[in-house]
C-alpha positions in Angstrom: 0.0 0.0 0.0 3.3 2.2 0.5 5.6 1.1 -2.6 6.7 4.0 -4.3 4.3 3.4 -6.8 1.8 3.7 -4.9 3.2 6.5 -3.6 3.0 8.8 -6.9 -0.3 8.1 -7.4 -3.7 10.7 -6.3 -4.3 9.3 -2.7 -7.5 8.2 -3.8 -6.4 5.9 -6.2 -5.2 3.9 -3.8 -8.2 3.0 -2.0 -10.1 -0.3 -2.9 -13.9 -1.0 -2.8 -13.6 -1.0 1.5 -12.0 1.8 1.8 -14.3 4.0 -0.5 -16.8 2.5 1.5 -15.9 3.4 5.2 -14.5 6.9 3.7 -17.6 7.4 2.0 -20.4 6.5 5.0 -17.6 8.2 7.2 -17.9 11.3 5.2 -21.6 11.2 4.7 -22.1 11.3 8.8 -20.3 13.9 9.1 -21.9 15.6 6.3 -24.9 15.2 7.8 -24.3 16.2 11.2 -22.5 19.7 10.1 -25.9 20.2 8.4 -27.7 19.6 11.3 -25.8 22.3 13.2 -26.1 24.9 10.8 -30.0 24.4 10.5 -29.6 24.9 14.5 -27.6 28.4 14.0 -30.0 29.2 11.2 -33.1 28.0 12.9 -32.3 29.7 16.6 -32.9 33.2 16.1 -36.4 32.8 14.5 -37.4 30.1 17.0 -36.2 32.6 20.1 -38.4 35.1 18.8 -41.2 33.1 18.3 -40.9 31.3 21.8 -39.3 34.1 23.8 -40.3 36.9 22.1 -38.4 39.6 19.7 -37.2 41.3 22.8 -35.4 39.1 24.4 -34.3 36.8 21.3 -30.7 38.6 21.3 -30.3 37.8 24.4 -31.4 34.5 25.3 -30.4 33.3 21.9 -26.4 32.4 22.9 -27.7 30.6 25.6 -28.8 27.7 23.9 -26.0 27.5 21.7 -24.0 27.1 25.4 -26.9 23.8 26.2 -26.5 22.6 23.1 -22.3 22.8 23.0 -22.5 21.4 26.4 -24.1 18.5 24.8 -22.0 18.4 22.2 -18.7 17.8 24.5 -21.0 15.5 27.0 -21.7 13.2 24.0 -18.7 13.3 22.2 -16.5 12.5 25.6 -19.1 9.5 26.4 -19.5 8.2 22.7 -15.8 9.0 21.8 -14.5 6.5 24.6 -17.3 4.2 23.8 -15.9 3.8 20.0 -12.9 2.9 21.2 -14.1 0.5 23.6 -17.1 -1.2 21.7 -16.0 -0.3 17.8 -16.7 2.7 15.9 -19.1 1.8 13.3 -21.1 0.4 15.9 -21.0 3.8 18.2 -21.1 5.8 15.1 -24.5 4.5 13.9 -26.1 5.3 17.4 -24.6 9.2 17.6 -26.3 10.0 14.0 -30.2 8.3 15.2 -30.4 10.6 18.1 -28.6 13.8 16.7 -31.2 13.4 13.3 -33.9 12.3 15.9 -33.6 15.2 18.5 -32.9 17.4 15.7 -36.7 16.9 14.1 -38.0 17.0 17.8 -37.2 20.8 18.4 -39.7 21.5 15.8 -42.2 20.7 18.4 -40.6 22.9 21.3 -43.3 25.2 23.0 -40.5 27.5 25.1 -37.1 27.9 25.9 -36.9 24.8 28.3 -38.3 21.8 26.2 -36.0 23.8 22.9 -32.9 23.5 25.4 -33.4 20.3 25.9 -34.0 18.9 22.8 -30.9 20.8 21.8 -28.6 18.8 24.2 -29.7 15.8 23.0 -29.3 17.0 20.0 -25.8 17.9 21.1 -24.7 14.5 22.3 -25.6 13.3 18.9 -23.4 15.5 17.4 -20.7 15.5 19.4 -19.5 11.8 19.2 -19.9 12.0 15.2 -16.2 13.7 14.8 -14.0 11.7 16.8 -15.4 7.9 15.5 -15.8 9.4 11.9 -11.7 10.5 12.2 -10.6 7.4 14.3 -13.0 4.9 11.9 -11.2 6.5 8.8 -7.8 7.1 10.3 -7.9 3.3 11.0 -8.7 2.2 7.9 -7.4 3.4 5.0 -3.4 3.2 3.8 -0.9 5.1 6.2 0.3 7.8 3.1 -3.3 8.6 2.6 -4.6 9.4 6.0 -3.8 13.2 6.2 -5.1 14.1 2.2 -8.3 11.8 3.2 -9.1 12.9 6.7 -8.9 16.5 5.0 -11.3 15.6 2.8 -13.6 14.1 5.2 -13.1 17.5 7.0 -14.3 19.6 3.7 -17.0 17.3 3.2 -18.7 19.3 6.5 -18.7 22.2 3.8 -21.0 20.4 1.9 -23.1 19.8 5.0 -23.5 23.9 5.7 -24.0 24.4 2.1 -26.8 22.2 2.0 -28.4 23.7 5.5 -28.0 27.2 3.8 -29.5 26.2 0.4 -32.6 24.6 2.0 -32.9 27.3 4.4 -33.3 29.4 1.1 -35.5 27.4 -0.6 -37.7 27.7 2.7 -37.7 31.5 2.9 -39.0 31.1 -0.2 -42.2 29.2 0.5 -45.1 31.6 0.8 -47.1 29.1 3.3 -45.3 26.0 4.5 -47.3 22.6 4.9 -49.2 22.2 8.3 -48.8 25.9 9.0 -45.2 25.4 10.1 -43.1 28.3 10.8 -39.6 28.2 9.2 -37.4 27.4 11.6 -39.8 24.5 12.3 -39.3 23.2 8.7 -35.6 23.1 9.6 -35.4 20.8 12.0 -38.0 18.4 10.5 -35.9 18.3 7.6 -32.8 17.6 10.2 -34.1 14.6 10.7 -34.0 12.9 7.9 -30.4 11.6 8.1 -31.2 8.7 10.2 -32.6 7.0 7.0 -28.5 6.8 6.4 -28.6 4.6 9.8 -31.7 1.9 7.9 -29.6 1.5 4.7 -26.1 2.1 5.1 -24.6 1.5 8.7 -25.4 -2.1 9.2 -23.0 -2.9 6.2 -19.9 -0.8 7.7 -17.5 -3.3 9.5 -14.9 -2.3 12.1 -11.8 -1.4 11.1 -9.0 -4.5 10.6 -6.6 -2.2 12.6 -8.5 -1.3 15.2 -10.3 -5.3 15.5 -6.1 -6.7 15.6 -5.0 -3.7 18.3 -8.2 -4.8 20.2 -7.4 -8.3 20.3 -3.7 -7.5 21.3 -4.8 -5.3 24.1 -6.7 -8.3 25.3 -3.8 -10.0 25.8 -1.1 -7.5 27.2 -4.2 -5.5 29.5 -4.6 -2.9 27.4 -7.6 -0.3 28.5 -9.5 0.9 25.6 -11.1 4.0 25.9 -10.3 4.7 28.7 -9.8 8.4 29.9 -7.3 7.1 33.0 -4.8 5.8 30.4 -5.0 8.7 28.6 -4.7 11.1 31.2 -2.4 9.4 33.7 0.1 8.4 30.5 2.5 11.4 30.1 3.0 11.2 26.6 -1.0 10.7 25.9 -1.3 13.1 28.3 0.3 16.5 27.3 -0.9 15.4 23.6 -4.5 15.7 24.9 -4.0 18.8 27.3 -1.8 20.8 24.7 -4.4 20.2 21.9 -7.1 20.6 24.2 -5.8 24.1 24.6 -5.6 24.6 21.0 -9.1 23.4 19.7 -10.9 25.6 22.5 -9.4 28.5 20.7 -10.3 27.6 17.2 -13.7 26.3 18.8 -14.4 29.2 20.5 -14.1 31.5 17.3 -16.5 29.4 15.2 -19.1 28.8 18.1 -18.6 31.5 20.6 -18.3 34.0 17.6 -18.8 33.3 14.3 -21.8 31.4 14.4 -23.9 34.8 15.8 -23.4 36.1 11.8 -27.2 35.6 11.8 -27.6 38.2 14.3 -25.8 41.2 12.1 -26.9 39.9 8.6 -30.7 40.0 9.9 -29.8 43.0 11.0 -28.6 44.7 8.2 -30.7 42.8 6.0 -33.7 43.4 8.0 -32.8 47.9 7.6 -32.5 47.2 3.8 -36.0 45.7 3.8 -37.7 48.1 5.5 -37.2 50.1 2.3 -39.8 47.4 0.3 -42.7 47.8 2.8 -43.0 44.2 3.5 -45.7 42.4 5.4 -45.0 40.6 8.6 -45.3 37.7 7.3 -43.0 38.3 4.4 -39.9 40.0 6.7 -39.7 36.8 8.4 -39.5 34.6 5.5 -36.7 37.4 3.9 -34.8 37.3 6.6 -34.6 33.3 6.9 -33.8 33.3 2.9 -31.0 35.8 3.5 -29.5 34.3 6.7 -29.6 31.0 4.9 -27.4 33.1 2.0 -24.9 34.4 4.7 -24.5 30.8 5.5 -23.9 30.4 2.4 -21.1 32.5 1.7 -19.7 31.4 5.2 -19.1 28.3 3.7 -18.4 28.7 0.1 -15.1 30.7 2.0 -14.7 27.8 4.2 -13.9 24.9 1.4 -11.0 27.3 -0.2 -9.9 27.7 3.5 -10.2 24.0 4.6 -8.7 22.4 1.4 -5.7 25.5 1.5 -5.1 24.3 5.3 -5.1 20.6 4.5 -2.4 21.5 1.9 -0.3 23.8 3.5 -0.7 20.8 6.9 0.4 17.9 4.5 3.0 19.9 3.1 4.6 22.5 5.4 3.6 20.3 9.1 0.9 20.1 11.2 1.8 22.6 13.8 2.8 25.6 11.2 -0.9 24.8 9.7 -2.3 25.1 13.1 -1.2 28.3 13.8 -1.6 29.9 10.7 -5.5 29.0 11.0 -5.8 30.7 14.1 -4.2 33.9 13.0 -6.7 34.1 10.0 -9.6 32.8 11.8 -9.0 35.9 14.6 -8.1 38.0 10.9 -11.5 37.4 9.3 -13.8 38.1 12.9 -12.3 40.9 13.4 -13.3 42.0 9.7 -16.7 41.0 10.0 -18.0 42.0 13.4 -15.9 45.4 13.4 -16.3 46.6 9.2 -19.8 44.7 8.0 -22.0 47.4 8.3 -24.5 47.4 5.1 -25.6 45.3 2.5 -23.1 45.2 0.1 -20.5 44.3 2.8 -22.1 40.7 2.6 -18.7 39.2 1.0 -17.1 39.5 4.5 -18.8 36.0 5.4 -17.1 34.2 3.0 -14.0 36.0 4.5 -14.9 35.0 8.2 -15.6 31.6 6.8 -12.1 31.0 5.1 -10.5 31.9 8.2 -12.9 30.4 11.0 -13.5 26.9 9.4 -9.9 26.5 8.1 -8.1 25.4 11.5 -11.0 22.4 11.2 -9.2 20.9 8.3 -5.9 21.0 10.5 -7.8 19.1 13.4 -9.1 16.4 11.3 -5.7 15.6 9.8 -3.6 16.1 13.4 -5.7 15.4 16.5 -5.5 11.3 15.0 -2.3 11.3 15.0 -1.7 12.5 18.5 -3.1 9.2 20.0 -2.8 5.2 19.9 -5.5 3.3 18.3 -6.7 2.2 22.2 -7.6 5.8 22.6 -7.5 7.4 19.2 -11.1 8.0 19.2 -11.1 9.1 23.3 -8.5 11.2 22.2 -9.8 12.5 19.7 -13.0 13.3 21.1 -11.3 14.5 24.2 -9.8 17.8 22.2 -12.7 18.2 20.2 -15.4 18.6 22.6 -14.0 19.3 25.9 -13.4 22.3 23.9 -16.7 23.0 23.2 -17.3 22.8 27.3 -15.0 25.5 27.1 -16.7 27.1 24.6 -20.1 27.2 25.8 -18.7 29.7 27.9 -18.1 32.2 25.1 -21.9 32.2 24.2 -22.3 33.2 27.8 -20.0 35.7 27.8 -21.0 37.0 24.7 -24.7 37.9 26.0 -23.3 39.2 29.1 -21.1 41.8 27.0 -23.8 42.6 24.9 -26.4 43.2 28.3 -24.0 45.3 30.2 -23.3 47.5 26.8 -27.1 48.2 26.6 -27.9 44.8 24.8 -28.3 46.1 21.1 -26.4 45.4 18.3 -23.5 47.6 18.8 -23.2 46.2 22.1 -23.3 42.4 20.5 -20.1 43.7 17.9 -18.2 44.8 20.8 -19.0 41.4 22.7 -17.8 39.6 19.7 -14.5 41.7 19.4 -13.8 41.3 22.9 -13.9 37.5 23.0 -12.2 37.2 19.7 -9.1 37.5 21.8 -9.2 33.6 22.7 -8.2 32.7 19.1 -4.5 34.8 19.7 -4.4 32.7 23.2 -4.7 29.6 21.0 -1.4 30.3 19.8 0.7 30.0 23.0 0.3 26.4 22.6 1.4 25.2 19.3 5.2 25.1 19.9 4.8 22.6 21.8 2.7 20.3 20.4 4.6 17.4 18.5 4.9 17.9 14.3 3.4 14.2 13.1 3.9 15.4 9.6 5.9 12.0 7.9 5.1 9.5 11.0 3.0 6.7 11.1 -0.1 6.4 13.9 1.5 5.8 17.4 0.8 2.9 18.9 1.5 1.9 22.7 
């Protein structure tokens, strides 16, 4: 799978029929799951002021993006260790039935309790879909196409958002949606409709030979699998996780705590150039989802240039220079977007932000993998990615207490957003002493 032949060829052609398979099924959860979230940051700000009202929307708003990140690194940490214990196609299946599942059940939320609570189980869901997705593909495919592959896997979450943002235009466009749903509702019904992927696909997708031999070996020798005391109490495993764990909050943080509040301004700004056409009601709100879907929209169309540029510059210049470039643009692009988009025709500055925000994602997919043994690549994994987002779910937080205590409009919201921008510079400190994988095979114990 290595020869030098094999070498020189486009990484793809060296994957046979199993490896499309589990890269494919891999790619498609993920897919799936990223468009899930986005119909939650698309859905939120129209279900807050249906169910909490228009005044309080801005500010209640980031707190259930904190309940459902909190979800998000409660799952992932629990199903994370679970893959590597039990198998990750196995544990994989059952995070995408309850994120699609919970995701069409917050159409039915009444208030801000029973929508807070179908977020977090939303959240679990979601969070254990990165860290089995990466380990399951990590794990199976040749060694000298894991970094080009798992970056590919990572752009495929582009196609996710696009998609959310494409049918969250096609549903501001609906004059009258079916059953007299409102269109956030539509979102989320339409979230669910991934776990059809669970019916026909998942019960085909084996376990990974690598991970099935290492499992038998730890058998032997006493090997824990998943298991957060090995990866904690090992010192090697153990400044891997903390160090990156430092690192992904950062990135995290400017995508969640941040980035992911665009709504907010573009309805905003969209909403002042509206007024102009003496809409109805009824009309403003379905403008407003169509245009907040198109923000999306050129969020992501920015983040697949910046993943797939990342990936590259991570496979060919190393892993840590790739990290901290990404965080240097990500805090580059917030900056531009929360201080300098002000009107309508300053729209392109999303697809900025999203370049710079989504690009330190590819870097994760490809490095986080490599940081860990196959006993705990997925707990690992999982570990960075989502205790971050505990982390994170502080920024949200934050964010709306800024916003309050500067009088709670939107001025007030930009300077919360510029002041907790600052995280993504902290995110730096760290990445000297992370270890560069670049060239080495998966570590093993």
């Amino acid at each position: 799978m290595s020869s030098p032949a094999a070498l020189s060829l486009p990484w793809w052609r060296s994957f046979n029929r199993e490896h499309w398979f589990v890269f494919v099924v891999a790619s498609l959860a993920w897919m799936f799951d990223c468009m899930d979230q986005q119909f939650f940051n698309l859905a939120r700000d129209g279900a807050m002021e249906d169910l909490v009202g228009k005044a309080a929307a801005t500010v209640k708003a980031p707190y259930t993006t904190s309940i459902f990140l909190l979800g998000w690194a409660t799952g992932g940490l629990i199903l994370g260790a679970l893959g590597d214990r039990f198998g990750r196609a196995k544990v994989l299946t059952y995070a995408i039935l309850l994120y699609s599942v919970c995701t069409g059940l917050s159409c039915l939320s009444t208030g801000l309790f029973d929508f807070c609570i179908y977020r977090f189980l939303t959240g679990i869901g979601v969070g254990g879909v990165f860290g089995l997705a990466v380990a399951l593909v990590a794990d199976s495919v040749p060694d000298h196409t894991r970094a080009p592959a798992l970056g590919a896997l990572q752009i495929a979450s582009v196609i996710g958002n696009l998609a959310a943002g494409l049918i969250g235009m096609g549903i501001g466009m609906i004059a009258v949606l079916p059953f007299g749903l409102r269109p956030w509702q539509a979102m989320f019904l339409v979230g669910a409709l991934p776990a059809i992927l669970c019916v026909v696909v998942m019960a085909k997708l084996k376990e990974p030979p690598r991970w099935i031999a290492a499992k038998a070996h730890g058998a032997l020798t006493g090997v824990k699998f998943g298991s957060y005391a090995s990866l904690l109490g090992h010192p090697r495993w153990r400044k891997n996780a903390w160090l990156a764990l430092a690192g992904c909050s950062a990135g995290i943080i400017g995508l969640w705590g941040i980035g992911n509040f665009h709504p907010i301004i573009t309805r905003s700004i969209i909403g002042d150039h509206l007024k102009e056409l003496n809409l109805s009601a009824g009309d403003m709100v379905r403008a407003k989802a169509f245009w907040s879907s198109a923000g999306l929209l050129l969020q992501n169309i920015g983040g697949f240039f910046g993943m797939y540029l990342l990936a590259k510059i991570a496979q060919s210049k190393g892993r840590r220079f790739a990290f901290g470039l990404s965080l240097i643009l990500s805090f580059a692009s917030t900056i531009l977007v929360f201080q300098f988009m002000r009107g309508y025709g300053d729209l392109w500055m999303l697809a900025v932000m999203g370049f710079g925000q989504l690009s330190v994602f590819a870097v994760y997919a490809i490095y986080l993998p490599e940081l860990f043994p196959t006993s705990l690549r997925s707990t690992g994994t999982s570990f960075c990615y989502n205790v971050g987002r505990v982390v994170a779910a502080t920024a949200p937080f934050t964010l709306s207490k800024i916003t309050a205590s500067f009088g709670g409009d939107l001025a007030a919201f930009r300077i919360g957003g510029l002041c907790v921008s600052v995280v993504l510079l902290l995110g730096l400190a760290v990445v000297p002493f992370l270890p560069e994988t670049k060239g080495q095979p998966l570590p093993e114990e």
